[in-house]
C-alpha positions in Angstrom: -169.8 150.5 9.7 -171.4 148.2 6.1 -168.9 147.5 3.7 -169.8 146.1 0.2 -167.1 145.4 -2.1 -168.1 144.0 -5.6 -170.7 142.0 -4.3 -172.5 138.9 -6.5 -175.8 137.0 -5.4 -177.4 134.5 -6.8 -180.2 132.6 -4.7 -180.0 128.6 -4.3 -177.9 125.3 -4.1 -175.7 124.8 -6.9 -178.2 122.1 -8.0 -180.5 124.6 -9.2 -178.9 127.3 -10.0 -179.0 126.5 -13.6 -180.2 129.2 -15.5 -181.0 131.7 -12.6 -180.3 134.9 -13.0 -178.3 137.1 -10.1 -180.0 138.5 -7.5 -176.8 140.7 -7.3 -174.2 142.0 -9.7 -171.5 143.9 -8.9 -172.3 146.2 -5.6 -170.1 148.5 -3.9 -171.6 150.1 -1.3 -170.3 151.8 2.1 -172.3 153.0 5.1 -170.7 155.5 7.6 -171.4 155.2 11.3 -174.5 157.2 11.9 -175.3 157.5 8.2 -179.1 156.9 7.4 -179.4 155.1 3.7 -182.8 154.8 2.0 -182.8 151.5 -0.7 -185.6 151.7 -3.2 -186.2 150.9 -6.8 -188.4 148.2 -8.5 -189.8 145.7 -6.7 -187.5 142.5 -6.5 -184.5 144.5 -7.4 -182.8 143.5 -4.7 -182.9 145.7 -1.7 -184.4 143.1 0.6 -180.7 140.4 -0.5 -179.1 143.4 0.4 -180.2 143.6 4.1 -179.8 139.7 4.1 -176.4 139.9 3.5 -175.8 142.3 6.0 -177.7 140.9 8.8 -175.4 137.5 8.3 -179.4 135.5 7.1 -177.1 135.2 3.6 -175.5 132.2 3.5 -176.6 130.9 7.4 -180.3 130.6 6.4 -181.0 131.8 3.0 -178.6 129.6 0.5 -177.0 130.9 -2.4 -173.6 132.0 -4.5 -171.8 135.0 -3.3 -169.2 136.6 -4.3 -167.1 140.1 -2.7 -166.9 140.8 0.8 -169.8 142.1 3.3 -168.3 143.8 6.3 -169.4 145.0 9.2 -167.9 146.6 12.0 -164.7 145.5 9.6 -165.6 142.1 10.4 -166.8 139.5 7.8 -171.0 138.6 8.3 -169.9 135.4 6.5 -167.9 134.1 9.0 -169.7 135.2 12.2 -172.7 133.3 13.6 -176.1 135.0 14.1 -175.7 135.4 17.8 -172.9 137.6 17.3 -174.4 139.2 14.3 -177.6 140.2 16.4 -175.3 141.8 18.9 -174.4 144.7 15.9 -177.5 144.3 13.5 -181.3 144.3 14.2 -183.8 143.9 11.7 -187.5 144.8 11.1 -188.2 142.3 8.1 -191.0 142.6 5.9 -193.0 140.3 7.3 -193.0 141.1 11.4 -194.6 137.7 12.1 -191.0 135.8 11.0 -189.5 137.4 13.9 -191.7 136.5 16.5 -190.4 133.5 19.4 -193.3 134.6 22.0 -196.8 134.8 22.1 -197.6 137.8 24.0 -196.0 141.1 23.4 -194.3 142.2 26.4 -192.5 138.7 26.3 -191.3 139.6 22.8 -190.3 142.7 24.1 -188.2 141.4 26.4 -186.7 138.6 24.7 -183.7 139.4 23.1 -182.5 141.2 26.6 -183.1 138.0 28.3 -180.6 136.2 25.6 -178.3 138.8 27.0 -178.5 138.5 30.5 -179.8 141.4 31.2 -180.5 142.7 34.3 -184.3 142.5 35.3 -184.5 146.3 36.2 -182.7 147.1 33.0 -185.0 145.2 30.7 -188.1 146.6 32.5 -186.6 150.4 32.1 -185.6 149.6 28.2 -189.4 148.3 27.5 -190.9 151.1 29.4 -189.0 153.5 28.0 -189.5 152.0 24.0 -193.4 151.9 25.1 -193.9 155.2 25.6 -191.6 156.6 22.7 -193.6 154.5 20.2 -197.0 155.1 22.2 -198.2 151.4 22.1 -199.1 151.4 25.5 -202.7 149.4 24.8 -200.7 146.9 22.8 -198.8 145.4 25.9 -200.2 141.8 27.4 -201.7 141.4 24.3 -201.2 137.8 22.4 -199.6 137.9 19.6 -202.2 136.1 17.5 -204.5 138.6 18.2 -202.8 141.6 16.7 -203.4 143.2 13.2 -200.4 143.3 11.0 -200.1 147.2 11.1 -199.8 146.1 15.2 -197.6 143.4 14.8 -195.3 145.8 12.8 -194.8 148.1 15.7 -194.1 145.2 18.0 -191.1 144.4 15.7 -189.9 148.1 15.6 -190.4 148.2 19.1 -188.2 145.1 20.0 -185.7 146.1 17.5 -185.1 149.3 19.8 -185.1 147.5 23.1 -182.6 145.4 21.8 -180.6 148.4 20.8 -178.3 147.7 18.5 -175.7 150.5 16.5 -177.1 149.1 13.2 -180.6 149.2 12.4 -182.4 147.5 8.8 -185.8 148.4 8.5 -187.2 145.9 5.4 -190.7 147.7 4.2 -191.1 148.8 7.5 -194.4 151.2 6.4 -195.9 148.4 4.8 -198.5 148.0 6.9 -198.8 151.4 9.3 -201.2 153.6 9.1 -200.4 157.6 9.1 -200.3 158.0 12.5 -198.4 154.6 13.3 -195.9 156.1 10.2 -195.5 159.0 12.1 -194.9 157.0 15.1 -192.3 155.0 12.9 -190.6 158.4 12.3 -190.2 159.3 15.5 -188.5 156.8 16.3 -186.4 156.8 13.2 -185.2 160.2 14.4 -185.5 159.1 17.8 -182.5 156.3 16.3 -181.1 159.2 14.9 -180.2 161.4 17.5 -178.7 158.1 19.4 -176.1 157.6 16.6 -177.3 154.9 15.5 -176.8 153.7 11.5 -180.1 152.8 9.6 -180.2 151.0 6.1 -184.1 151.0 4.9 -185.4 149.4 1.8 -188.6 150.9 1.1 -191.6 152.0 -1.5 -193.1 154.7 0.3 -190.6 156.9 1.0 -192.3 160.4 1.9 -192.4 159.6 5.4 -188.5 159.7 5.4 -187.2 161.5 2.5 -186.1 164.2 4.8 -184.4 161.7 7.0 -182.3 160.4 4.8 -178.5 161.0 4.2 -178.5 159.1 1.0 -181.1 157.7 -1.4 -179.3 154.4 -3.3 -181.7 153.2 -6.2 -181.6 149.6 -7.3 -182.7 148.3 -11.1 -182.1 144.9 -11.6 -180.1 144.1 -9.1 -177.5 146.4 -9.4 -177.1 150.3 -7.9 -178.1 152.4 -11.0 -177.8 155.8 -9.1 -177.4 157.4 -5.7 -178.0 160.9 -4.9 -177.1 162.6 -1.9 -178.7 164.8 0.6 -178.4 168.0 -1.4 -179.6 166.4 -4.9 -182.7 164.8 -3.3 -183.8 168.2 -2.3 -184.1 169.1 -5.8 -185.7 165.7 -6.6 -189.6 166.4 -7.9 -192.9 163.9 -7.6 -192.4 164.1 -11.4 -188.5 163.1 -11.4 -189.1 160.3 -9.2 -192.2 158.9 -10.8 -190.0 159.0 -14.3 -187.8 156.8 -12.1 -190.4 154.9 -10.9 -190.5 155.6 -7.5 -193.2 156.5 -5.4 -194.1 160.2 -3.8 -192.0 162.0 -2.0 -194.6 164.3 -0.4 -196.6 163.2 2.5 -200.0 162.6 2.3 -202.8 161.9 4.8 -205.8 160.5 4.1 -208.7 162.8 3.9 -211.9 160.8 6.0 -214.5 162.7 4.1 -213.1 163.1 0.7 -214.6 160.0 -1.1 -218.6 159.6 -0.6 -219.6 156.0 0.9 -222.5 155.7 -1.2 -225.1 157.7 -3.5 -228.2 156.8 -4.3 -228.5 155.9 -7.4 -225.5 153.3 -7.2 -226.6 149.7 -7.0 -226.5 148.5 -3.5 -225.0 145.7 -1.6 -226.3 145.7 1.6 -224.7 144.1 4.5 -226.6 143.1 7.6 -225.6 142.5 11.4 -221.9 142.3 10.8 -221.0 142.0 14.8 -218.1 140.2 15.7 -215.8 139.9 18.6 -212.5 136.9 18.7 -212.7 134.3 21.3 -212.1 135.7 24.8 -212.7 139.4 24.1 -215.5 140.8 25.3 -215.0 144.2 23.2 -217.0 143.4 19.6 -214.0 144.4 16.8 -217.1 145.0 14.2 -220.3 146.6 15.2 -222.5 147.1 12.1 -226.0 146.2 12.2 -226.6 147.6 8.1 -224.5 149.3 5.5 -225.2 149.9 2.0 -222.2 149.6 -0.4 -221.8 150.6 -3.7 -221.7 147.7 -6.0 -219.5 147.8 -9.3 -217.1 150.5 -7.7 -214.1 150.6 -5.9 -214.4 151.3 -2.1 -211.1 151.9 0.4 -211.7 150.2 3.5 -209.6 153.3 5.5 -209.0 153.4 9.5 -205.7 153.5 11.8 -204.3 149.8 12.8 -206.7 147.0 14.8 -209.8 148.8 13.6 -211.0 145.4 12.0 -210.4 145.9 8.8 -209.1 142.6 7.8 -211.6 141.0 10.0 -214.4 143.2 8.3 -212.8 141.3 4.9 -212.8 137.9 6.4 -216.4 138.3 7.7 -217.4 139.2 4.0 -215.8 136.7 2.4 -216.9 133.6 4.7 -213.7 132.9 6.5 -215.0 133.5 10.1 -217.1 130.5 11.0 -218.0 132.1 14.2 -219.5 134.7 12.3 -223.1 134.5 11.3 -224.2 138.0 9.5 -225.6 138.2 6.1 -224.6 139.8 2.5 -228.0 141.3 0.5 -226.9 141.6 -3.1 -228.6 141.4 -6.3 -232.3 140.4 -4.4 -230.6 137.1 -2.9 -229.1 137.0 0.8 -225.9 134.8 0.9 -224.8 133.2 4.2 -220.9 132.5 5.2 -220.8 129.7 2.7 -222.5 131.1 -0.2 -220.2 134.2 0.5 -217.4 131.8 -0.1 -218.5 131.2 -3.6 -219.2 134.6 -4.6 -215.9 136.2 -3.1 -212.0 136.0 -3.4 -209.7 137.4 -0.9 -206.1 138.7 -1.5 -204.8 138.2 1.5 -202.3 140.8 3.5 -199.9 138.1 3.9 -200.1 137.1 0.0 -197.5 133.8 1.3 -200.6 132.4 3.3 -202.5 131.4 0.2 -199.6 129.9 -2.1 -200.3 126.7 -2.3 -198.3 125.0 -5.5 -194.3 124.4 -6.7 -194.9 127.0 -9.5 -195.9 130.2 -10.7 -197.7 128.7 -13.4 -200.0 126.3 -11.3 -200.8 128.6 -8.8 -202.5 130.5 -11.6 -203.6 127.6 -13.1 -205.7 126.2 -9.6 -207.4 129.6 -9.6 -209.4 128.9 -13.2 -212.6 127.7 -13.4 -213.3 124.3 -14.1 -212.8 123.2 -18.2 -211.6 126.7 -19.0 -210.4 126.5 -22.5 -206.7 126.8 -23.4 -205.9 127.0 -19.4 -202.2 127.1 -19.9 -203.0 130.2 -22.4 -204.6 132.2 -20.4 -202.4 131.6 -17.0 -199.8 133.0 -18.9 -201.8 136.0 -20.5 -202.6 137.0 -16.6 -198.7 136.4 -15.4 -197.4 138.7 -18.8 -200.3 141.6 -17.2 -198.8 141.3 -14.1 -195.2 141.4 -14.9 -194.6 137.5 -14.3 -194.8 136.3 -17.6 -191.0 135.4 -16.9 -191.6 133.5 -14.0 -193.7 130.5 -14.6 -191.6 128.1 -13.5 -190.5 129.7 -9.9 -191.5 128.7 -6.8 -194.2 131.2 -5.4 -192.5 131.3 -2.1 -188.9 132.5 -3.7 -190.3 135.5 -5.5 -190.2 139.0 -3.3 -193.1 140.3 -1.6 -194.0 142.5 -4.2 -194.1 139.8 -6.9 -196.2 137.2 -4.3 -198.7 140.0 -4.3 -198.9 140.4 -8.0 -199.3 136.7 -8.3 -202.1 136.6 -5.9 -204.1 139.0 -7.8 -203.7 137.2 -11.2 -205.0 134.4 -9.0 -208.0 136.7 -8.2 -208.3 137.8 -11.8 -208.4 133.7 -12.6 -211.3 133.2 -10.2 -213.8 135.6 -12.1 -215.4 136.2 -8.8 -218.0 138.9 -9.1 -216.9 140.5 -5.7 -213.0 140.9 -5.1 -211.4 142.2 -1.9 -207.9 142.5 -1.4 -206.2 143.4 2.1 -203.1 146.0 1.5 -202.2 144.7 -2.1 -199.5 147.5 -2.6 -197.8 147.0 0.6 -194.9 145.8 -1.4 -195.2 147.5 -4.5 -193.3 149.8 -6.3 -194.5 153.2 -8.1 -194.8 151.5 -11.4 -196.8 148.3 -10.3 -199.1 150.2 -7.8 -200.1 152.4 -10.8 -200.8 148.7 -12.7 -202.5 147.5 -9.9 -205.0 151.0 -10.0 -205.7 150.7 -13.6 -206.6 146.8 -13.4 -208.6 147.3 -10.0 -210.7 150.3 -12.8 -210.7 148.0 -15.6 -212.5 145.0 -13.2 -214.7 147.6 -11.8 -215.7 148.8 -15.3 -216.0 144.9 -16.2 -218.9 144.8 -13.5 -216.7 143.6 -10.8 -217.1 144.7 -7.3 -213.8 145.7 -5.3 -213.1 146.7 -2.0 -209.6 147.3 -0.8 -207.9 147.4 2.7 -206.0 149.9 2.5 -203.5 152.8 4.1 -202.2 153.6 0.6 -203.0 157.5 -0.2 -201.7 157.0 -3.5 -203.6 153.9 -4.5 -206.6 155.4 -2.7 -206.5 158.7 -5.2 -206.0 156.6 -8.3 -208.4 154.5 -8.5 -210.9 154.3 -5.2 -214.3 156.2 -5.7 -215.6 155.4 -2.5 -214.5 155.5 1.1 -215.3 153.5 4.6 -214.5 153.2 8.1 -214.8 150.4 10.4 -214.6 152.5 13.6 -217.2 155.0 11.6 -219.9 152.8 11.0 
């Protein structure tokens, strides 16, 4: 079905290529017809170019330098355009919101059957029958716009099986589920399975389908540095894959009442009439007339997708101007604006707050005004963060992974004295979401306050003392 043969990568024109290094080197790599393949390993390793090759997005949109041959269905991705490409190969990229062309989500459902020329009975029967599979029956003639990530994810597995193509990609597809939209995910992925169909998945969290898989393939640097088959991962321990840096393989839920929300003799923040509803919904999405938080700890902000979660962040932080409830902290009250000084936000979609043409300034915009030796310190955040080779990149070329990383040493720059971050190890591997636990405990033990959006049981056990709900409130 996939056929790599001694494939090389290396992103941009041949302008700037000068200097960079390969995305790619040397990959052979076959995938049978109904053959499930997990690709993990380090963040930016190159699991994502992989599935761009394949889904033809390599060289038609994303330009590079490659070299081999990428077949599918024995027939060159190269050479094909995307039209016919999307006929074999659907994706679920990493970030569901570049894959939208509708606003509402049975119109997006629908779309890539209209393309076809479906029949109108067939497309309804294909929706209907991908709706009730996946359970997202209250998500239909919804917009878009007012979907949580976590929701917007399922819309884009959702489509990807209406569409129903032989070969699926799944690109971080858990990123933003919670345990019960996981579970959903699997489902479906066995769901996929039992149709026949062939599944390529780059992914960090792997539990969910470790038991799914045919064939684990893991990437360093980007090049395949082993592969283990169906037999050997059954012998594979937490331990062995940590040593590998990989995340768990056992699946864990997240226990509501395991963390304490707050004890009395932590200092409070206290948090006062934070009611909200969007624009046009008459249903509030927060509801919390007073809440004390611990200050100085870390606190997981827990609950299943659409909750208001982020929205419970952007309240906080100042970014809803509709919103008008107040923050009690230290014996002052602070208002949306005065929130804006005192917080920083990492946002779920870390792309939506790079502003600059480089690593480097991005940090660099984050300081405080006349901080001595600016450029020194910039760098002594990127080298925490595993960027300190980077400083010249564009923000928007790095992976996911690495866009989050730089958005907390933005964070970090600020010195805020409250920090809340919205999924920050969505796209991180085993190695950097221990990183980002130990720096989340060292801020906290510096006197900062941190609360963290999060579905992340591992995170959550590392390095969160504290635990809240929106819908319990």
């Amino acid at each position: 079905m996939v056929e790599l043969k001694n494939v090389t990568f290396r992103y941009g024109t041949a302008e700037n290529q000068n200097g960079a290094k390969n995305s790619l080197t040397g990959i052979d790599l076959s995938v049978r017809d109904g053959e499930f393949v997990l690709l993990t390993g380090p963040s930016g390793c190159g699991k994502t170019t992989i599935l761009r090759l394949i889904n033809g997005l390599i060289p038609h949109f994303y330009q590079g330098e490659t070299k081999g041959t990428v077949l599918v269905d024995g027939k060159e991705i190269r050479n094909m355009e995307l039209y016919d490409t999307a006929r074999l190969v659907g994706t679920v990229f990493q970030n569901p919101r570049t894959q939208f062309y509708n606003v509402d989500t049975t119109g997006e459902l629908a779309f890539c059957c209209e393309n076809r020329g479906l029949p109108e009975e067939q497309i309804y029967q294909r929706i209907d029958d991908t709706v009730a599979s996946l359970k997202i029956e209250k998500l239909m003639d919804r917009s878009i716009f007012h979907l949580s990530d976590g929701e917007k994810q399922k819309i884009a597995c959702a489509g990807v099986n209406v569409s129903g193509p032989d070969l699926i990609l799944l690109d971080e597809p858990s990123a933003n589920l919670d345990h019960e939209a996981t579970m959903a995910l699997r489902d479906m992925i066995l769901s996929w399975r039992s149709q026949g169909k062939t599944i390529i998945a780059a992914e960090h969290r792997i539990a969910y389908l470790w038991d799914l898989i045919d064939r684990a393939v893991i990437l360093e640097n980007g090049r395949i540095a082993r592969q283990f088959t169906r037999n050997e991962m059954s012998a594979l321990t937490p331990k062995d894959l940590a040593q590998m840096g990989l995340r768990t393989n056992i699946m864990e839920e997240p226990e509501k009442n395991q963390l304490p929300v707050f004890l009395e003799n932590d200092e409070p923040m206290i948090l006062h009439d934070f009611n909200f509803s969007y624009r046009g919904r008459k249903q509030p999405v927060l509801q919390i007339p007073h809440l004390r938080l611990a200050a100085h700890e870390i606190t997981a902000v827990t609950g299943n997708n659409g909750l208001g979660k982020t929205t419970f962040l952007n309240c906080l932080c100042g970014l809803e101007k509709r919103f008008r409830g107040t923050l009690e902290y230290k014996g002052r009250k602070y208002g949306n604006r005065d929130r804006q000084k005192l917080c920083y936000l990492v946002m779920q979609d870390t792309g939506n707050q790079l502003f600059t043409e480089s690593v480097l300034e991005e940090v660099l915009i984050s300081l405080p005004k006349n901080t001595e030796n600016a450029e020194g310190r910039a760098a002594e955040l990127l080298g925490r963060l595993d960027l300190g080779e980077y400083p010249d990149r564009h923000p928007q070329s790095l992976s996911g992974g690495q866009k989050q990383r730089l958005a907390i040493a933005c964070a970090l720059a600020s010195g805020r004295e409250i920090l809340l971050l919205d999924e920050p190890t969505s796209g991180l591997d085993h190695g950097h979401m221990i990183e980002t636990a130990d720096m989340l405990k060292k801020l906290r033990d510096m006197g900062t306050t941190v609360l963290v959006v999060t579905h992340d049981t591992e995170l959550i056990r590392h390095c969160c003392s504290r635990m809240i709900s929106p819908a319990g409130i």
